[in-house]
N, C-alpha and C positions, 0 to 999 in steps of 0.2 A: 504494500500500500504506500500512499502518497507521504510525504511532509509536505505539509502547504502552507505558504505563510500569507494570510490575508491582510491588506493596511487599507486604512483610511486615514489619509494623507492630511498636511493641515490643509485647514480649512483658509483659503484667501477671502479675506475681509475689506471692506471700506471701514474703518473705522465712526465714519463720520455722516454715516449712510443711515434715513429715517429707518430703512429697512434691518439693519444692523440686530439680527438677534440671536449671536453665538451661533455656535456650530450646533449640529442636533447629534444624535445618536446614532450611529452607521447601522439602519436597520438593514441594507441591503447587503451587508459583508453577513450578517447573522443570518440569513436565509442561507447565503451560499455557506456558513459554516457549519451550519446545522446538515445541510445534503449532505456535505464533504465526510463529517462524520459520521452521518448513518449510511454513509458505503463504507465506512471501516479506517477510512485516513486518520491521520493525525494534523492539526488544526493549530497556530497560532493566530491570533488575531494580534496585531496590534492600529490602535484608534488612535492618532497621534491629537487629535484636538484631546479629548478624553481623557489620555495619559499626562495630559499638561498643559489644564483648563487656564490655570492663570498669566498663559505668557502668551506676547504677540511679538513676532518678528518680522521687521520692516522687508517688504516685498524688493526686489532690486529692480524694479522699472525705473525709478527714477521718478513717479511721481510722487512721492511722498505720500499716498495717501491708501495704498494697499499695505497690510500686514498678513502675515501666516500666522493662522492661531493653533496654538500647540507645540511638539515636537520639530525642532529642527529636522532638513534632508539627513544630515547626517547623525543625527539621532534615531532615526527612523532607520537607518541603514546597519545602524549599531547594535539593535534591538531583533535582526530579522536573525532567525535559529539557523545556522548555516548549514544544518544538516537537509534543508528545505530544499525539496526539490524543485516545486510549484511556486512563484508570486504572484498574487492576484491582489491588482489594486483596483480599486472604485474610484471614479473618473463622473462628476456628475454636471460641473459647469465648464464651462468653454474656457472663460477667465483663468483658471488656474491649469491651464494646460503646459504654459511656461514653468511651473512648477514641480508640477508630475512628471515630466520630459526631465528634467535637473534628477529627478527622484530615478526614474527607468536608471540614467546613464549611472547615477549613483551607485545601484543596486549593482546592475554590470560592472561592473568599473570592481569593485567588491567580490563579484559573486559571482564570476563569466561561464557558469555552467547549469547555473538555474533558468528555468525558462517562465517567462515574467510573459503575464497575460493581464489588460485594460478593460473595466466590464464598465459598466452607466449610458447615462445618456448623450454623455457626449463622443465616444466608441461608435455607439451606435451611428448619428447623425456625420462624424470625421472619419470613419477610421482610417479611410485610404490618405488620409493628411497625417493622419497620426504614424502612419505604419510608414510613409516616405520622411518626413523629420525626424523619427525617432527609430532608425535602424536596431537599435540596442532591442524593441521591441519586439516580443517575437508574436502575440496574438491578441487580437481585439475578439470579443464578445460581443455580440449586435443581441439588442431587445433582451427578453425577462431572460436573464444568464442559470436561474436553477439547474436545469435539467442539461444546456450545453456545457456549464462548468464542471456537472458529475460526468458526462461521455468525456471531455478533453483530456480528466482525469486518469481517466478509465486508459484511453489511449495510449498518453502518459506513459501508466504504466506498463503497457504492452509493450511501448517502445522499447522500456529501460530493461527489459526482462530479454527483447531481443539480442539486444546490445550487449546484455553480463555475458564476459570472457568463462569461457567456461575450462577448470586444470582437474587434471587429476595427480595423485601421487603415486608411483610404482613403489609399491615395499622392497619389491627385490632388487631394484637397481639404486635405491635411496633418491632419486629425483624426481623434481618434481617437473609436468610438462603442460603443455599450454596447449591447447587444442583452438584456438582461436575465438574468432566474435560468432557466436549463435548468427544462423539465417534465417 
């Protein structure tokens, strides 16, 4: 079975915006967490507004008036269980897509063998913009991801089972020999 690490990335804010009312609760990572483990995976979630309600850091556009609520990228990057084979991050406003992109290359940059997959609404409506600026990325989710994020999984795994090298040991000749990559 899977290590999956699911995040909800910070949240980018106006600070100064009538609309301004914190980050909510990643109900949409708990759907997919709840699949993930009643196929049998193993589930990290981490919420970075969530994990670190009290802090906002200043967005790097240059307007001064965007902050990330929560968890620094490289906090976020800090926090992901490396034994993870899966990242699936939620991706909900367009706006913070400069941010999310910073977070993919992050993870990569880190973690160049896990395969990092983008679910929400904004996946949906971009993905082929998302998939050409952010090569590090390797799959978008389009519409309600329950049921595609348990097959991708599922896949996943098949692949990785393909892949395992398979050796045996000879007792009588003490070595040990390598039979190659399963087909």
């Amino acid at each position: 079975m899977a290590r999956v690490t699911l995040i909800k990335p910070p949240t980018v804010v106006n600070m100064g915006s009538l609309s301004f009312n914190n980050s909510v609760p990643p109900l949409g990572l708990a759907y997919i967490s709840a699949i993930a483990k009643a196929a049998g995976h193993t589930v990290q979630v981490i919420d970075a507004p969530g994990e670190d309600i009290e802090t906002f850091h200043p967005v790097r556009d240059g307007s001064g008036s965007l902050f990330a609520h929560g968890l620094s990228v490289p906090e976020v990057v800090d926090r992901i269980d490396p034994s993870s084979t899966v990242v699936g991050i939620t991706h909900m406003f367009v706006h913070e897509w400069p941010l999310i992109k910073d977070l993919i290359g992050s993870i990569r940059a880190r973690h160049p063998r896990m395969f990092i997959v983008v679910g929400g609404e904004t996946p949906t409506a971009f993905w082929w913009r998302m998939l050409d600026e952010s090569p590090e990325l390797d799959c978008c989710v389009l519409g309600e991801g329950e049921v595609t994020f348990e097959e991708l999984l599922a896949e996943q795994r098949q692949a990785a089972e393909d892949q395992r090298e398979e050796a045996f040991f000879d007792e009588d000749d003490d070595q040990l020999f390598f039979q190659g990559v399963r087909a």
